[in-house]
VODREN-330692 format. One line per field, with one value per residue: chain; x, y, z of N, C-alpha, C in turn. Coordinates in steps of 0.02 Angstrom, whole numbers. Layout:
% residues N
cadena	c(A,...)
n_east	c(X,...)
n_north	c(Y,...)
n_up	c(Z,...)
ca_east	c(X,...)
ca_north	c(Y,...)
ca_up	c(Z,...)
c_east	c(X,...)
c_north	c(Y,...)
c_up	c(Z,...)
% end
This chain:
% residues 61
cadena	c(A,A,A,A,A,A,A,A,A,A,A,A,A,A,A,A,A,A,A,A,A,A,A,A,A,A,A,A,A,A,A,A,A,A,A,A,A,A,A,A,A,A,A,A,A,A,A,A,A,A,A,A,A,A,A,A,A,A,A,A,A)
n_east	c(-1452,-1588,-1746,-1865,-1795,-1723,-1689,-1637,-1731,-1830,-1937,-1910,-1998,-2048,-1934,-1865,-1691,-1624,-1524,-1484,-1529,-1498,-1599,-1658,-1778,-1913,-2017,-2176,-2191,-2124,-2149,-2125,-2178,-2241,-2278,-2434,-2526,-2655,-2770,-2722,-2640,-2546,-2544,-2547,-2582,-2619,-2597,-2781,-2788,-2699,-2752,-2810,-2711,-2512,-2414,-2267,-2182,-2064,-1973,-1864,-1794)
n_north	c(10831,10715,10702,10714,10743,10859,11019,11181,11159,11131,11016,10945,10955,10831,10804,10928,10990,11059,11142,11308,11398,11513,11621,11690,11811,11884,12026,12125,12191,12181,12109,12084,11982,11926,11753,11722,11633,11505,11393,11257,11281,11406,11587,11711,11900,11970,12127,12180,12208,12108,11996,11868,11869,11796,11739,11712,11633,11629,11572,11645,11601)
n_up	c(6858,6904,6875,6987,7088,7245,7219,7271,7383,7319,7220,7067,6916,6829,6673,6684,6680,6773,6737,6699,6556,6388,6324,6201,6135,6030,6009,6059,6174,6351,6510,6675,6811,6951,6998,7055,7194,7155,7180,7141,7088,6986,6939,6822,6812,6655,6554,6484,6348,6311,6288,6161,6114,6069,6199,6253,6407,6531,6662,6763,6897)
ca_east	c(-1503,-1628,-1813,-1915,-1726,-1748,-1661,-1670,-1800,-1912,-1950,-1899,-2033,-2010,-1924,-1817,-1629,-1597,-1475,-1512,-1502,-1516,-1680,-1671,-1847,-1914,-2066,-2184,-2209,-2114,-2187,-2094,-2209,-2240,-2348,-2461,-2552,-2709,-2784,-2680,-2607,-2509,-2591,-2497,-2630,-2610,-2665,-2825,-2776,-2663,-2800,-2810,-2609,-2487,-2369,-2214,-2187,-2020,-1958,-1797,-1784)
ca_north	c(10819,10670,10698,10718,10785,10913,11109,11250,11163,11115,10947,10974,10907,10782,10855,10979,10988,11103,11191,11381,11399,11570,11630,11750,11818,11951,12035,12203,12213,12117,12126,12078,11980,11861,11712,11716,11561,11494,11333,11189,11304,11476,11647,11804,11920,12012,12169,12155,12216,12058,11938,11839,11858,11722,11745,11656,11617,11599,11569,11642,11621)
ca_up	c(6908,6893,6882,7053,7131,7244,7212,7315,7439,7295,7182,7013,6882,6777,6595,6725,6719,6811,6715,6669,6505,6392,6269,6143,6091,5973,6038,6059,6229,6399,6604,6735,6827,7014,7004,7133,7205,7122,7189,7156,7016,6990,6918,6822,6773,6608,6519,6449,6291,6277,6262,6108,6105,6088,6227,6294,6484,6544,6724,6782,6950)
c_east	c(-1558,-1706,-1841,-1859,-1762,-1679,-1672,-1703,-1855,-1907,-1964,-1960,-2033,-1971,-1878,-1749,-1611,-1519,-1507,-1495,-1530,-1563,-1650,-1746,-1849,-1993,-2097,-2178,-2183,-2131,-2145,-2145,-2196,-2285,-2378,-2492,-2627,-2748,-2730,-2622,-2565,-2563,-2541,-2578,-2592,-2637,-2719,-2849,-2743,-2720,-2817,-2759,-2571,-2432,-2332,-2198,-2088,-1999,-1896,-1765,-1810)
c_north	c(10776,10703,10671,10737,10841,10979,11150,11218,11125,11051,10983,10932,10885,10819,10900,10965,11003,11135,11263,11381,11493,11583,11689,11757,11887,11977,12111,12212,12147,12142,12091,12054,11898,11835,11699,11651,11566,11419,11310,11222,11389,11528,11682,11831,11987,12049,12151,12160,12154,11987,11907,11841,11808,11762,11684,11664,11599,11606,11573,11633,11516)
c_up	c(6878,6910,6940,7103,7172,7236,7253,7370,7382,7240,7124,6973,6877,6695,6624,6707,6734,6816,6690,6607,6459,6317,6235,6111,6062,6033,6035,6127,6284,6476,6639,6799,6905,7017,7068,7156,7177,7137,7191,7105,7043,6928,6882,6781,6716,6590,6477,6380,6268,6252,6201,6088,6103,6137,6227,6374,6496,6626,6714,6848,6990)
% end
């Protein structure tokens, strides 16, 4: 799939190929979480213990 394609209904980035591919991470703690809308942008809100944390972000869906 070419860059600005659409999927599903929706316009893939640019950098997209819209293949699934699969992660392996290490970690203490994982959430299960739905980005909500935010302006022009998306939201997940986290515990407030995580703050100053490095997370990772992954979209499966």
């Amino acid at each position: 799939m070419k860059n600005g394609e659409r999927r599903n209904g929706k316009t893939m980035p640019p950098g997209t190929t819209g293949k699934k591919v699969k992660f392996e991470a290490f970690g203490e703690e994982m959430l299960d979480k739905k980005v909500s809308q935010s302006g022009n942008s998306g939201r997940i809100y986290l515990p407030p213990d995580w703050v100053g944390h490095h997370v990772k972000i992954i979209r499966v869906d």
